[in-house]
Each structure stands twice: as C-alpha cells, then as structure tokens.
gemmi code that builds the backbone of each chain (N, CA, C; Angstrom):
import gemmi

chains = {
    "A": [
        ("UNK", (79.825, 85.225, 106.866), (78.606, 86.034, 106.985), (78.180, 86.499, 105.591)),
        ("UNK", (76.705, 86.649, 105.149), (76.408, 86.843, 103.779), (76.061, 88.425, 103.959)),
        ("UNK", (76.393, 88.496, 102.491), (75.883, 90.305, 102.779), (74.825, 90.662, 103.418)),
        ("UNK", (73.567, 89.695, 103.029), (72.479, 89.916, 104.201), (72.664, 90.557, 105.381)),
        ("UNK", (73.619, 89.497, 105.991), (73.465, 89.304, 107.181), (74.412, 90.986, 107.733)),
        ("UNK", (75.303, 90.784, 107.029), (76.044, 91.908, 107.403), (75.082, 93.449, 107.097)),
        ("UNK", (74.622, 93.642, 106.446), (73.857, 94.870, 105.882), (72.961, 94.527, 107.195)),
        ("UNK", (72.157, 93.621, 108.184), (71.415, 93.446, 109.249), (72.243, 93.702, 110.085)),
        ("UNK", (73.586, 93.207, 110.515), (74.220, 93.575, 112.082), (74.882, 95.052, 111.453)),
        ("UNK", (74.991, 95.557, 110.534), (75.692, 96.713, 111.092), (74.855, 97.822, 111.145)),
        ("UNK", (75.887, 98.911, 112.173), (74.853, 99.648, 112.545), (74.193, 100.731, 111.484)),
        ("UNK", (73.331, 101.330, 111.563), (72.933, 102.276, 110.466), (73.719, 103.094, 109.916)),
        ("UNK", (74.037, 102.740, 108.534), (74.792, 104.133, 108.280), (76.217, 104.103, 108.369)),
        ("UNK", (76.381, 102.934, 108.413), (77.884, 102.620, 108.331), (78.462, 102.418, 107.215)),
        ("UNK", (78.967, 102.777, 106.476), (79.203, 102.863, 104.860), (80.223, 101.716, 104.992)),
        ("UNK", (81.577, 102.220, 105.331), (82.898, 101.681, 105.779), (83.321, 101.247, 104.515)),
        ("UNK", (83.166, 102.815, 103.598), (83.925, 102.464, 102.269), (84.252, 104.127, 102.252)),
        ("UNK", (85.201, 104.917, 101.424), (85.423, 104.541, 100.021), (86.248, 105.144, 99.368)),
        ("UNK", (86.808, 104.701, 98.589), (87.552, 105.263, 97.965), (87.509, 106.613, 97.288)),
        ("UNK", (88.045, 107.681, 96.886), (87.263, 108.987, 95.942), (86.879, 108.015, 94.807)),
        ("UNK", (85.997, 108.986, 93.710), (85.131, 108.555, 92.991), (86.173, 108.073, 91.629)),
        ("UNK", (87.266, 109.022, 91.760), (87.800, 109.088, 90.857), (88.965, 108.023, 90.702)),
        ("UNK", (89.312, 107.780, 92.178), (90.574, 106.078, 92.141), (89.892, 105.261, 91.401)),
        ("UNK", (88.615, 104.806, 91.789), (88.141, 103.728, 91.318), (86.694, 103.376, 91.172)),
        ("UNK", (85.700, 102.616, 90.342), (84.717, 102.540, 90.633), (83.894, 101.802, 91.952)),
        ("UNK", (82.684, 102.546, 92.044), (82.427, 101.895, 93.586), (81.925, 100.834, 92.804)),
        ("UNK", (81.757, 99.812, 93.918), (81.208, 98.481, 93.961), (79.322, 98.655, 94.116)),
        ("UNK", (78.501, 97.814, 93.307), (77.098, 98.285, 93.564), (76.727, 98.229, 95.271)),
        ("UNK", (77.567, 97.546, 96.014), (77.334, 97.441, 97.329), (77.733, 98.590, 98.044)),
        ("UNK", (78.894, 99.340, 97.495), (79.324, 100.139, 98.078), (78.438, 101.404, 97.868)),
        ("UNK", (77.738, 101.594, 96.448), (76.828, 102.095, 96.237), (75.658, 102.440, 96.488)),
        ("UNK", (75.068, 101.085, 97.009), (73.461, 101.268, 97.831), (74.055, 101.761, 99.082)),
        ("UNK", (74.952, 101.328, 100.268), (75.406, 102.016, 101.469), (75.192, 103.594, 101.248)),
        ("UNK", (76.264, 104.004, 100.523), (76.480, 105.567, 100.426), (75.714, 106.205, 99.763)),
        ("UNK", (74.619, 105.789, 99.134), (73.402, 106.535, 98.484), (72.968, 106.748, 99.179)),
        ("UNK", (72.394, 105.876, 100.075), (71.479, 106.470, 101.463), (71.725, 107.492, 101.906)),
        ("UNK", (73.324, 107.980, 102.871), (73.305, 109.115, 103.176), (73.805, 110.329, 102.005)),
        ("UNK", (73.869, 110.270, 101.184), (73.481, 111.615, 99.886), (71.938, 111.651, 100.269)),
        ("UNK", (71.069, 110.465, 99.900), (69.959, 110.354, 99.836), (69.435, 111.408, 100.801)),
        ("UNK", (69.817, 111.108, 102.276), (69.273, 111.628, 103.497), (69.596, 112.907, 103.271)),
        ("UNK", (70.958, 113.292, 103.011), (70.925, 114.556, 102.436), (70.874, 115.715, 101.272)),
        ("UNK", (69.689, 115.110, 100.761), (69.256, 115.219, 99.351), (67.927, 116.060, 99.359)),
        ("UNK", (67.636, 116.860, 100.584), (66.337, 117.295, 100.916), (66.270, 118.870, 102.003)),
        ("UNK", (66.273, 119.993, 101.132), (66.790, 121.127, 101.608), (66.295, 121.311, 103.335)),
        ("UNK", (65.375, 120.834, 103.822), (64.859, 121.352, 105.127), (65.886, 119.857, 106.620)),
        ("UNK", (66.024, 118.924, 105.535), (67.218, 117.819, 106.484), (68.750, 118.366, 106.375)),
        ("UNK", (68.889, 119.394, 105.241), (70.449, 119.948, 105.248), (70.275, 121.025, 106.314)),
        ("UNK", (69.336, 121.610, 106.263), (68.870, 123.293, 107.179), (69.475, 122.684, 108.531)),
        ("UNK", (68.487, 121.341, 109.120), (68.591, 120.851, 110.316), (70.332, 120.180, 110.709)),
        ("UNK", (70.498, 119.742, 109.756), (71.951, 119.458, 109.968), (72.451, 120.331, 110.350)),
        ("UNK", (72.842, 121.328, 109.445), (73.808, 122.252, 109.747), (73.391, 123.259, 110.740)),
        ("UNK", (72.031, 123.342, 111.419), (71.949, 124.010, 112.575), (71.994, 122.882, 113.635)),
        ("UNK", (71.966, 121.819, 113.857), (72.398, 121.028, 114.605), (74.081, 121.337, 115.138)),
        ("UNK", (75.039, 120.728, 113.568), (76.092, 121.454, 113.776), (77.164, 122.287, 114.059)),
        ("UNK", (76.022, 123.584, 113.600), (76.723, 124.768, 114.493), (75.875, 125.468, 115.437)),
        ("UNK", (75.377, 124.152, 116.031), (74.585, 124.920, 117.439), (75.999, 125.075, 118.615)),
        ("UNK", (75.500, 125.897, 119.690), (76.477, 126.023, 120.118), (77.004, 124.649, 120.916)),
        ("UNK", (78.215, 124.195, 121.131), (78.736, 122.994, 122.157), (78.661, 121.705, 121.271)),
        ("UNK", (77.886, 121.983, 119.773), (77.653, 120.979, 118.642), (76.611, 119.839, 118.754)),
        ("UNK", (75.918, 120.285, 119.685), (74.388, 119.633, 120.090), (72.914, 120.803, 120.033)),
        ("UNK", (72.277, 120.024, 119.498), (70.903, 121.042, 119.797), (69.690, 120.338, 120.294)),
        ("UNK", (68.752, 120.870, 120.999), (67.788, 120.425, 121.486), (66.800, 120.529, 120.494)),
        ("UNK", (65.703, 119.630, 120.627), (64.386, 119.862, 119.181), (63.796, 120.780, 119.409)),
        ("UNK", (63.997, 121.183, 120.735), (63.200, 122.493, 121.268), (63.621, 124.242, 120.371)),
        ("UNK", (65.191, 123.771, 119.773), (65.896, 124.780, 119.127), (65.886, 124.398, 117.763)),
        ("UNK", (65.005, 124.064, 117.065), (65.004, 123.550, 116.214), (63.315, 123.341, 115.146)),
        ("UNK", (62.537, 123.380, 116.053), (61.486, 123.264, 115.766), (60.927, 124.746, 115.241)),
        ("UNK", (61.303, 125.772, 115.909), (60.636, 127.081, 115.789), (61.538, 127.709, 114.186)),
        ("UNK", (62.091, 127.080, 113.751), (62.922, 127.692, 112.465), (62.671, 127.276, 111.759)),
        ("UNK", (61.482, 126.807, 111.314), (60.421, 125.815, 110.215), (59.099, 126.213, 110.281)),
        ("UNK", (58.720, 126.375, 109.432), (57.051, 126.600, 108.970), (56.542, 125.108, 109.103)),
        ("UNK", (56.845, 124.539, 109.747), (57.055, 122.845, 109.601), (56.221, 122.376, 110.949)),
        ("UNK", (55.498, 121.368, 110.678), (55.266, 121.066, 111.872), (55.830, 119.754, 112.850)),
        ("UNK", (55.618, 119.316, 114.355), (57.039, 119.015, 114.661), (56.808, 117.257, 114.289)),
        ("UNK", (55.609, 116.739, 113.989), (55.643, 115.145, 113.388), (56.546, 115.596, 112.006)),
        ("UNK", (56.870, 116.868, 111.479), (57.323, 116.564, 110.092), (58.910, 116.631, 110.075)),
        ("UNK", (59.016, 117.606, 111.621), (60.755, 117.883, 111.939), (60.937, 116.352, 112.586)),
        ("UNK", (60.066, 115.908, 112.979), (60.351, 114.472, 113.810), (60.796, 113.772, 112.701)),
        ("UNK", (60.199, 113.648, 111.264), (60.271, 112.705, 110.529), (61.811, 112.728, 110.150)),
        ("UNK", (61.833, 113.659, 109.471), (63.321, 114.483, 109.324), (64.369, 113.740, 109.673)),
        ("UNK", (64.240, 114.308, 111.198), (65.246, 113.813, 112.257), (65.398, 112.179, 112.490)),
        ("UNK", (64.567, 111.480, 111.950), (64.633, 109.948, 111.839), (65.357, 109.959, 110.591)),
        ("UNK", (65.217, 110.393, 109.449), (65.508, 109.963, 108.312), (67.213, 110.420, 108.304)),
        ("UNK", (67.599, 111.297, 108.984), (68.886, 111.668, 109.318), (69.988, 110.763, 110.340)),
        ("UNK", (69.169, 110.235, 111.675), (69.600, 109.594, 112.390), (69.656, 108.156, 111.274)),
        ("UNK", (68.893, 107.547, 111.107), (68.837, 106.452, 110.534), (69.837, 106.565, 109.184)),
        ("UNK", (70.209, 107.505, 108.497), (71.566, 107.606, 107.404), (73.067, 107.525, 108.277)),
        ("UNK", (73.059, 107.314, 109.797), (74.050, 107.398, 110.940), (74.819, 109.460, 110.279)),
        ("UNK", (74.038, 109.835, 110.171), (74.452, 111.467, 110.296), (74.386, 112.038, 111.469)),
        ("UNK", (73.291, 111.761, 112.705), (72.889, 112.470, 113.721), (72.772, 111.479, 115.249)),
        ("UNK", (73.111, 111.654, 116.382), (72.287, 110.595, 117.091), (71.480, 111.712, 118.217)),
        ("UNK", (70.856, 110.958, 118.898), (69.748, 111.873, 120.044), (70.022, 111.278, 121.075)),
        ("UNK", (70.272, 112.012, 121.834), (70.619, 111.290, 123.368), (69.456, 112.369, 124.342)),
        ("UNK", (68.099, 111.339, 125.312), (66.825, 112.027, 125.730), (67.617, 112.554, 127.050)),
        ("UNK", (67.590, 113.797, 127.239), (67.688, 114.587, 128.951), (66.587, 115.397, 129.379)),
        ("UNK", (66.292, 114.648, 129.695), (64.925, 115.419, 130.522), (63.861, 115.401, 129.802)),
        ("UNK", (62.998, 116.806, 129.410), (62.063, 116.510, 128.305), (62.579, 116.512, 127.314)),
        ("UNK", (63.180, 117.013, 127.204), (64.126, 116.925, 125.241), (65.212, 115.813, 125.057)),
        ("UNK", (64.930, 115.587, 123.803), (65.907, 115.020, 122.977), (67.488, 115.915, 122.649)),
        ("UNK", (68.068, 115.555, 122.194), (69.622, 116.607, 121.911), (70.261, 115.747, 120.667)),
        ("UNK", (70.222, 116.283, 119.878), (70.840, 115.708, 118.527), (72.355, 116.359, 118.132)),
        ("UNK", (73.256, 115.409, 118.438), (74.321, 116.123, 117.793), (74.784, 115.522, 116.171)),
        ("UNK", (75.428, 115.897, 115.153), (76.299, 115.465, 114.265), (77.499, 113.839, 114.135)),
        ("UNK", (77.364, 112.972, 114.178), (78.033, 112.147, 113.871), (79.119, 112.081, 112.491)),
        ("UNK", (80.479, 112.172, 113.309), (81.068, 112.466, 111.472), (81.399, 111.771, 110.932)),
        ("UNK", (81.199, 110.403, 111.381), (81.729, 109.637, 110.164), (81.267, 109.199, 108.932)),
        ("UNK", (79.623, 109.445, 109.036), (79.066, 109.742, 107.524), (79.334, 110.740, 107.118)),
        ("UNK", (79.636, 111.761, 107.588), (80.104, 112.833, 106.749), (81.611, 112.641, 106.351)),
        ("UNK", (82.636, 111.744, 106.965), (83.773, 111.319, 106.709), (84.003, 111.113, 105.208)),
        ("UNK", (82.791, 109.850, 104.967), (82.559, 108.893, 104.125), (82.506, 110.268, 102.785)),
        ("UNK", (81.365, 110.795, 102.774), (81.095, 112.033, 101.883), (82.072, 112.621, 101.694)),
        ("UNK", (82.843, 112.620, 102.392), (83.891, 113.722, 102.232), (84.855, 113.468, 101.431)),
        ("UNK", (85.383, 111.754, 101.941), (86.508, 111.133, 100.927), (86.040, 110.881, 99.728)),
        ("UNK", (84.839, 110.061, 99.791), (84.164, 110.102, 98.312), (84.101, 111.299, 97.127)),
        ("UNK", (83.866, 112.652, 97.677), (84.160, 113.597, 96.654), (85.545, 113.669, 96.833)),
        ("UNK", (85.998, 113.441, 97.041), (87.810, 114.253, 97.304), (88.393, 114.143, 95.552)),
        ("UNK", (88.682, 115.498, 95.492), (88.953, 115.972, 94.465), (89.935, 115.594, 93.810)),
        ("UNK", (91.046, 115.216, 94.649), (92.361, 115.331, 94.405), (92.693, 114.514, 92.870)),
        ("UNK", (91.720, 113.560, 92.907), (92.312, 112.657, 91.595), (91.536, 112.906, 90.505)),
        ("UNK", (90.589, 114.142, 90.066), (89.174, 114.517, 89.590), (90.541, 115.588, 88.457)),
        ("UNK", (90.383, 114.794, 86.972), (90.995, 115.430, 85.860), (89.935, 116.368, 85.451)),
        ("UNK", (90.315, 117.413, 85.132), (89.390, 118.818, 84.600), (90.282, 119.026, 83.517)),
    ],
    "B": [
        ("UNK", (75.173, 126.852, 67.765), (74.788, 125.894, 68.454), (72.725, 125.875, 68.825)),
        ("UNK", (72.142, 124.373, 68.673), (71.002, 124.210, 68.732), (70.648, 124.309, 70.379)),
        ("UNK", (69.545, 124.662, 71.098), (69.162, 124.217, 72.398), (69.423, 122.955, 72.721)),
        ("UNK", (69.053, 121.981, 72.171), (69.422, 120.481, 72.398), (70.823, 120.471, 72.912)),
        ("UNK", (71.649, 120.747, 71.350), (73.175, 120.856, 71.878), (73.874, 121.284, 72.961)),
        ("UNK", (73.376, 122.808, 73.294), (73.441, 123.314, 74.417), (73.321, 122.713, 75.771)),
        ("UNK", (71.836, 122.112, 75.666), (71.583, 121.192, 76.947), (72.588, 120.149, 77.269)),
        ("UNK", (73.261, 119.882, 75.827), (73.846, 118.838, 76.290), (75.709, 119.066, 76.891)),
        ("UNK", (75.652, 120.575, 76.250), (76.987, 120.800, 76.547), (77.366, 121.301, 77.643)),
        ("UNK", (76.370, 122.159, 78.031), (76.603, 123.023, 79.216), (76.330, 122.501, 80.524)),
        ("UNK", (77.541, 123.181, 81.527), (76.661, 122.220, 83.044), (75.310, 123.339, 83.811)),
        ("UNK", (74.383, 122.880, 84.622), (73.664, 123.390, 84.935), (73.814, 123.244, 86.308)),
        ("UNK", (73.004, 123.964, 87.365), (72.819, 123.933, 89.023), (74.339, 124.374, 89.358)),
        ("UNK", (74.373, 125.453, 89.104), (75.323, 126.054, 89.771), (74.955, 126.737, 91.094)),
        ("UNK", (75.581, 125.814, 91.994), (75.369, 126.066, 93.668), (75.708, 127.624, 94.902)),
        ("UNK", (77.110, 127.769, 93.934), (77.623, 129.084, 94.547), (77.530, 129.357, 95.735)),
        ("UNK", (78.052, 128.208, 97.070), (77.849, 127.885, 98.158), (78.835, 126.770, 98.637)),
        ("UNK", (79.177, 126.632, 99.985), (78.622, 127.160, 100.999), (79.647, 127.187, 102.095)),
        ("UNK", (79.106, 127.616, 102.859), (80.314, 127.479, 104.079), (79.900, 126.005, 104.834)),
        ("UNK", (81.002, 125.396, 105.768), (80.811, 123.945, 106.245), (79.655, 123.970, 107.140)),
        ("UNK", (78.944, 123.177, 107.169), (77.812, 123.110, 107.950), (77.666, 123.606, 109.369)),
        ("UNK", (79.009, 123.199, 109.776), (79.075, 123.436, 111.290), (79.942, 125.009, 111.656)),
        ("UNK", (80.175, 125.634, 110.545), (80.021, 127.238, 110.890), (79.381, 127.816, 111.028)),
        ("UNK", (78.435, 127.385, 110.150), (76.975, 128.650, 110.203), (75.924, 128.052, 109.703)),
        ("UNK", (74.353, 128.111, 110.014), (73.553, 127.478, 109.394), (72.939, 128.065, 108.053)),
        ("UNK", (73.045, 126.905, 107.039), (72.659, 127.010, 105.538), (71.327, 127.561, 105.417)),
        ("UNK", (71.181, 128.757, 104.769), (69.861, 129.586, 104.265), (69.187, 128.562, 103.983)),
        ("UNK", (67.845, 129.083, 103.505), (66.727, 128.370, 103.119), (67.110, 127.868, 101.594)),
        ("UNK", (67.347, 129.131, 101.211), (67.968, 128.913, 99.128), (69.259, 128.219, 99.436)),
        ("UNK", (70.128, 128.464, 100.088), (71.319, 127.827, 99.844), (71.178, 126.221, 100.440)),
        ("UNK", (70.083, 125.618, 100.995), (69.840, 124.381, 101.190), (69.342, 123.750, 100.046)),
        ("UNK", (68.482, 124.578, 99.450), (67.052, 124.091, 97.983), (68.215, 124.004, 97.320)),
        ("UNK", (68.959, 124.353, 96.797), (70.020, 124.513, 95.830), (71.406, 122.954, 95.953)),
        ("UNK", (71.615, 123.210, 97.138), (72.809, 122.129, 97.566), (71.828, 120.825, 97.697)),
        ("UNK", (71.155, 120.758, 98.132), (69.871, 119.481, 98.208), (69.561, 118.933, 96.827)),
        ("UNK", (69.425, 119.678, 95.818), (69.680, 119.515, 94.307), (71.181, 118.440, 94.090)),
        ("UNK", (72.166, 118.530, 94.728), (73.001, 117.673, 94.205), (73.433, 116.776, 94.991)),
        ("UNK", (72.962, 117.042, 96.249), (73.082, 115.630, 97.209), (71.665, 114.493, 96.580)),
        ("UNK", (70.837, 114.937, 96.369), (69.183, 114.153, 95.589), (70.401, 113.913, 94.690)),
        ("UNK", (70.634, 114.010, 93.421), (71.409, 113.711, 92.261), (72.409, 112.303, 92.512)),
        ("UNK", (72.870, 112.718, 93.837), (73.804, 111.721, 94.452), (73.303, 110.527, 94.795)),
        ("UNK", (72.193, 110.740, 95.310), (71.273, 109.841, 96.392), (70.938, 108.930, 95.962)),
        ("UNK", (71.229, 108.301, 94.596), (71.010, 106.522, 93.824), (72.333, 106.210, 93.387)),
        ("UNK", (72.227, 104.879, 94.171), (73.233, 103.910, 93.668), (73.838, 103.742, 92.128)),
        ("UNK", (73.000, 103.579, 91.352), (73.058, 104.006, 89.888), (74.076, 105.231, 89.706)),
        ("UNK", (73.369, 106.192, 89.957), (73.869, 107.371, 89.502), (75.155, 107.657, 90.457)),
        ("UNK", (75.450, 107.175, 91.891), (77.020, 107.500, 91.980), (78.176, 106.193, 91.115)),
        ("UNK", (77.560, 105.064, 91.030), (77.986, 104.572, 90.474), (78.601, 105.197, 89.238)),
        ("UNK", (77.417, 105.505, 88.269), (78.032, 106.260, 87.265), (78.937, 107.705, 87.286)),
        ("UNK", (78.382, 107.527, 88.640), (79.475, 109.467, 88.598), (80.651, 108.557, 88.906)),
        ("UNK", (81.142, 107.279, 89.714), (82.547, 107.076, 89.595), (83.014, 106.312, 88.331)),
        ("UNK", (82.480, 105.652, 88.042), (82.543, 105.302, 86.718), (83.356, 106.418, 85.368)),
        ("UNK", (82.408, 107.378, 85.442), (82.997, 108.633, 84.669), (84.594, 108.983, 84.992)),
        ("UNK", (84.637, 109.145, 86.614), (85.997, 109.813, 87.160), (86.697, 109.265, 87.317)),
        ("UNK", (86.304, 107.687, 87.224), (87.544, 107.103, 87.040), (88.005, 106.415, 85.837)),
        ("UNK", (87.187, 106.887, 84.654), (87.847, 106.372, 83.459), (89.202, 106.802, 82.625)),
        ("UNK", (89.397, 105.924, 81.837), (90.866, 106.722, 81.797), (90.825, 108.450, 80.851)),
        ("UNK", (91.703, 109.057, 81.419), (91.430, 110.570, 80.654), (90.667, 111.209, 81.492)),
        ("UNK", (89.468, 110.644, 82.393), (88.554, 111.453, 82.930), (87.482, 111.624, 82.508)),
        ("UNK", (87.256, 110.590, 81.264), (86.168, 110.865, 80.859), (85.617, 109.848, 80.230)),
        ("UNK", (84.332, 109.448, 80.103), (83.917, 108.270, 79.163), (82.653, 108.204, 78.708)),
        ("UNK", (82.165, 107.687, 77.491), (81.594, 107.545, 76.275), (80.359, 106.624, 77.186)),
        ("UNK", (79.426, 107.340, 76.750), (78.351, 106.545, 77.374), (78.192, 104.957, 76.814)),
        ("UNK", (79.023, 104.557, 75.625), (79.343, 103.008, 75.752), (79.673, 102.413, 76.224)),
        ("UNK", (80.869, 103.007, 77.239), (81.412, 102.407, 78.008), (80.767, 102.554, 79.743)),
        ("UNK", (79.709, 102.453, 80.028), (78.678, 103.271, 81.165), (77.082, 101.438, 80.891)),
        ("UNK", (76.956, 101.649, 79.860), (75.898, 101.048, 79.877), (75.775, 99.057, 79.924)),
        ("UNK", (76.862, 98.591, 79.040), (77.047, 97.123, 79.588), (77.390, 97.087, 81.104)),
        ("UNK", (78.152, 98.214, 82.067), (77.969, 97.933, 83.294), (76.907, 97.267, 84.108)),
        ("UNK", (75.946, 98.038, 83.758), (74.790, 97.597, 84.293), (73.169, 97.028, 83.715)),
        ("UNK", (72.476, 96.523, 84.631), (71.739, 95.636, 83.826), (69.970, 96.312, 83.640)),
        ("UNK", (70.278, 97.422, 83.141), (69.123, 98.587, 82.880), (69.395, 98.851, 81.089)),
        ("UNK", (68.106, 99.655, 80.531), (68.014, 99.866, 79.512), (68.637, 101.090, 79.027)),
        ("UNK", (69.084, 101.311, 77.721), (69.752, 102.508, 77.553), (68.786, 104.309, 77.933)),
        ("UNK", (67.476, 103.633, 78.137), (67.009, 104.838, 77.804), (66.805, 105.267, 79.701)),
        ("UNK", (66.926, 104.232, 80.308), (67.126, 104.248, 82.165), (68.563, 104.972, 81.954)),
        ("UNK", (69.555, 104.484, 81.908), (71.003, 104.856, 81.787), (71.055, 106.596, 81.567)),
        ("UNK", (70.530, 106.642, 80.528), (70.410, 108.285, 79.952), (69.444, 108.822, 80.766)),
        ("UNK", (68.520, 108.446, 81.509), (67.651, 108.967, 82.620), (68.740, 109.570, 83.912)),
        ("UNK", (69.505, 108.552, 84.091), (70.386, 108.820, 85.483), (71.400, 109.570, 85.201)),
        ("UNK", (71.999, 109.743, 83.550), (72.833, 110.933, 83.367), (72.216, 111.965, 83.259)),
        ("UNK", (71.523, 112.070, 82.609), (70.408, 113.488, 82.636), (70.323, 114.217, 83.998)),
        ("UNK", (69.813, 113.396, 85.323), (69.985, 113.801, 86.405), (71.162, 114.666, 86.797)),
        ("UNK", (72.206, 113.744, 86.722), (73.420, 114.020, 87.366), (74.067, 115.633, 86.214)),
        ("UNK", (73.849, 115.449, 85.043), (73.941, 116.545, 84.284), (73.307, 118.102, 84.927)),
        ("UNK", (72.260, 117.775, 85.043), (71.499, 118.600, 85.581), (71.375, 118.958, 87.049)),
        ("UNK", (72.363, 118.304, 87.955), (72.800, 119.032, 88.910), (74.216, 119.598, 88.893)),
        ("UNK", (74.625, 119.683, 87.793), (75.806, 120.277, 86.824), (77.294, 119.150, 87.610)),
        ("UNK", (76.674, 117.788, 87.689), (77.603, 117.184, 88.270), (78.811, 116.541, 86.961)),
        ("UNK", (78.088, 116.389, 86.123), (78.774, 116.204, 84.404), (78.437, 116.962, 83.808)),
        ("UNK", (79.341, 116.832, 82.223), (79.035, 117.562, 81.226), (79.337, 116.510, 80.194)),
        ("UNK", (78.260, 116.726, 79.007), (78.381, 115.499, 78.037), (79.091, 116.611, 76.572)),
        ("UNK", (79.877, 115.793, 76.008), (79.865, 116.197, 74.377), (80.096, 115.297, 73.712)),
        ("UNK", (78.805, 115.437, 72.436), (79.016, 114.512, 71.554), (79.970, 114.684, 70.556)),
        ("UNK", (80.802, 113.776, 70.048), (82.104, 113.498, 69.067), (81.544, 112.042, 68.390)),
        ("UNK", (81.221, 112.614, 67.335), (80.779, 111.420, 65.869), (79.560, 110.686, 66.994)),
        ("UNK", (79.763, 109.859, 66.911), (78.121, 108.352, 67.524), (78.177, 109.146, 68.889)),
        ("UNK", (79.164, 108.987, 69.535), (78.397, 108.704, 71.189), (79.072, 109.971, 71.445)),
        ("UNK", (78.393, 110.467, 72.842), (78.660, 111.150, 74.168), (79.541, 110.865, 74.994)),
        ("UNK", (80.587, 111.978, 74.855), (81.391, 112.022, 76.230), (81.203, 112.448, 77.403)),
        ("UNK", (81.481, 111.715, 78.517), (80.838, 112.855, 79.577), (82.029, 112.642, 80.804)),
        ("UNK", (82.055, 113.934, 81.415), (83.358, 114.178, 82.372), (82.793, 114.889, 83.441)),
        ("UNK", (82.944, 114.708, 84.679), (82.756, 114.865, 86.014), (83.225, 116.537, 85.850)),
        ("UNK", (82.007, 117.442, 86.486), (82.576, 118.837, 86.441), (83.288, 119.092, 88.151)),
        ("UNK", (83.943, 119.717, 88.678), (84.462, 119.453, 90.236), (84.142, 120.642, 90.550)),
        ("UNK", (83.326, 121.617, 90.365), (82.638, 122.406, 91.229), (81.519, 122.383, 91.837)),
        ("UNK", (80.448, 121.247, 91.464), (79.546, 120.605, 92.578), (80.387, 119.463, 93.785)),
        ("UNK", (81.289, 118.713, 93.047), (81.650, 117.955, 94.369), (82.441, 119.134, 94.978)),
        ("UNK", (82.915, 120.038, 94.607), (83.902, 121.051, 95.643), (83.098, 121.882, 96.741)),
        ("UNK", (81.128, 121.995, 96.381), (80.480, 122.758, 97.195), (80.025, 121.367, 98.147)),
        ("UNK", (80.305, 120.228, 97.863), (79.807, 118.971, 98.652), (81.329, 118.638, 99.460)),
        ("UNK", (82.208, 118.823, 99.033), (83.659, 118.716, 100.066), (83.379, 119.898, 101.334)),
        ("UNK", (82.970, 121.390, 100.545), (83.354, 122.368, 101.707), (82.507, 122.092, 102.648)),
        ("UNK", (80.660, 121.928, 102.348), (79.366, 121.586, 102.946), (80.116, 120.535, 104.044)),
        ("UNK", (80.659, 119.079, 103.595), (80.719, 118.681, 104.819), (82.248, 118.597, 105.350)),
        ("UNK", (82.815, 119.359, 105.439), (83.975, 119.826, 105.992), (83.821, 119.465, 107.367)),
        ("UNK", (84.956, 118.943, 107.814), (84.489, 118.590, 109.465), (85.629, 119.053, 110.325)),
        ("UNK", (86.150, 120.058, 109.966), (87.262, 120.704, 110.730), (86.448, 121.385, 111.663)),
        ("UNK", (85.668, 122.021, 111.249), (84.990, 122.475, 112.544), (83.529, 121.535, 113.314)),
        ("UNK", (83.418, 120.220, 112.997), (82.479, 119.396, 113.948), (82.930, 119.184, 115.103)),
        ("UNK", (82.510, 119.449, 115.961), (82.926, 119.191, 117.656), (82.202, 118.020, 117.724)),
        ("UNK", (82.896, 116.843, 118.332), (82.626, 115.679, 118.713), (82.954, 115.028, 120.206)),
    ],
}
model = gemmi.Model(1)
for chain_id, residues in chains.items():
    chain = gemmi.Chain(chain_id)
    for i, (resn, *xyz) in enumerate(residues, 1):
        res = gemmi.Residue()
        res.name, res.seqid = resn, gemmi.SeqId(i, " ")
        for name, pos in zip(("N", "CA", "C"), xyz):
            atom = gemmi.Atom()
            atom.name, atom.element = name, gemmi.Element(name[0])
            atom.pos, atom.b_iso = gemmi.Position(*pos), 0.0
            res.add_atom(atom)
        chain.add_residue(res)
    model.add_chain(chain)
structure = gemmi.Structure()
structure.add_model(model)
structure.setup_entities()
C-alpha cells in the first residue's frame, strides 16, 4: 500500500506514532499526521469546546450545552466541532434532536507521548 | 545586553496553566494563551524542528545542524524558529557564527498537564 493510499483508508486522525520529541526525530510523515491535531488545537475557542466537552458531566455534551458559552454563532461552533472531529479528537453520536460529542483519547494519547518530558535535557 | 539579543535569549509566552481539560473547563485567557503553543505546534516543519532540537545530542543544536534537513530556505527555517521561540517553546544563544537553540519544558509541561487523560471518561 503507498502512503497515498494509506493516509486515504485510515481513519481521521489517526497519527499511530510517536515517539517523545526528544528519543528521536519525527519522520516528515509522522509530522504532517500530528500537526493536524496541534493544528486543531491551536485555536483558543476549539480548546474552550474541548475541554467543556470533557468535563461535561458523564464526558459527553450536547451542542445544545455548548452553544450558549460563545458569543459565537452556531454555523461557527458547527465549524469548530468539524475541525475537531475531523483531527479524530471528538466524535458525535445524533439522539434525538441533538448531536452529543464526547472526547476521543487517543489523539490526545498521541500529544501526550509526544511531549513526554522524560527524555527533555534542561 | 541589546533588545535583539534579548529577543533572542529569552523565552517568551509564558502560559502559567492549566488544569487537564477534563477537570474543569479552560477560561477564555487561559485558552488564547495555551492555543498560542498548540498554533506553534500545528506545522510539520516546526514540530519537526522542535524534535530535531530535543533530540540532538546535549539537547541542543546549532541552527546548522536544523537547516540541510530540510528543503526550505534559511530565511523560512528562521521563520519557523522564531515561531516556536515565541511561544517560549525554545530558547536560542548565539556562541561565535551560529545559534544554539534548546527546547524550554515548561510549554510542553502546560501541553502534558492540558491533555492529561487520567481523568477522560471513555
């Protein structure tokens, strides 16, 4: 399979790398993957939504809980919420009239090992 | 010491934040602020070069050794450290010709706690 093809079947947001920054250098491939989600979360009103997503209660929130905590309007929280889902940070599962977005952690996994300090000389 | 020098010595965007996402939801400032170094993060280039840096030997490396990596101009190269400087993710000092620059670990330490996933319910 060519990278093409693979960067096409997998699912969004699947990094499925990496080492901390400090073992070793990333690969430019490994690089465009995991930029994206920094990228996605590189934008103070998509971190707001995260982390009230996150610590909504049961670790799901409805857009309905979400919309009123923005001077924002909701095509712009909509946009948001695509640009988050699509970094594989969030997914939406529809019940009823609402959507429900919870946290997905394995991009945040990815983030997490990637900074990991442990090998970071000061 | 000159302003120039300064700029170049000192780290900047000091975050002073945060608790993990999924404890409590991130202020308005404490998002604008942390969004500053996830954006910083958010090009391939520039994590590249942030591992590049952390994983050179000592912890640190000479922007000579940064720029045959890749196939951009020196004055692009110094564009994407500048960035990353300025979300106080490095710090450069010059010694005779070139710039050293070394990964500071108190922005990746507010990007470890941010996505902390001890408390994500999944």
């Amino acid at each position: 399979m060519s990278n093409q093809e693979r960067l096409l079947v997998e699912p969004a947001g699947s990094v499925g790398c990496c080492e901390p920054l400090a073992r070793e250098p990333l690969s430019a491939a490994q690089a465009v993957e995991l930029a994206k989600v920094f990228k996605a979360m590189g934008d103070p009103v998509r971190l707001r939504l995260l982390s009230l997503i996150a610590s909504h209660d049961g670790g799901e929130a409805c857009v309905c809980d979400l919309t009123g905590v923005f001077d924002l309007t909701g095509p712009t929280i909509s946009h948001h919420l695509k640009v988050l889902r699509e970094a594989g940070l969030i997914a939406g599962e529809r019940r009823g009239t609402w959507v429900y977005y919870r946290v997905l952690p394995d991009a945040l996994r990815q983030v997490s090992a990637v900074v990991s300090l442990d090998e970071i000389r000061t």
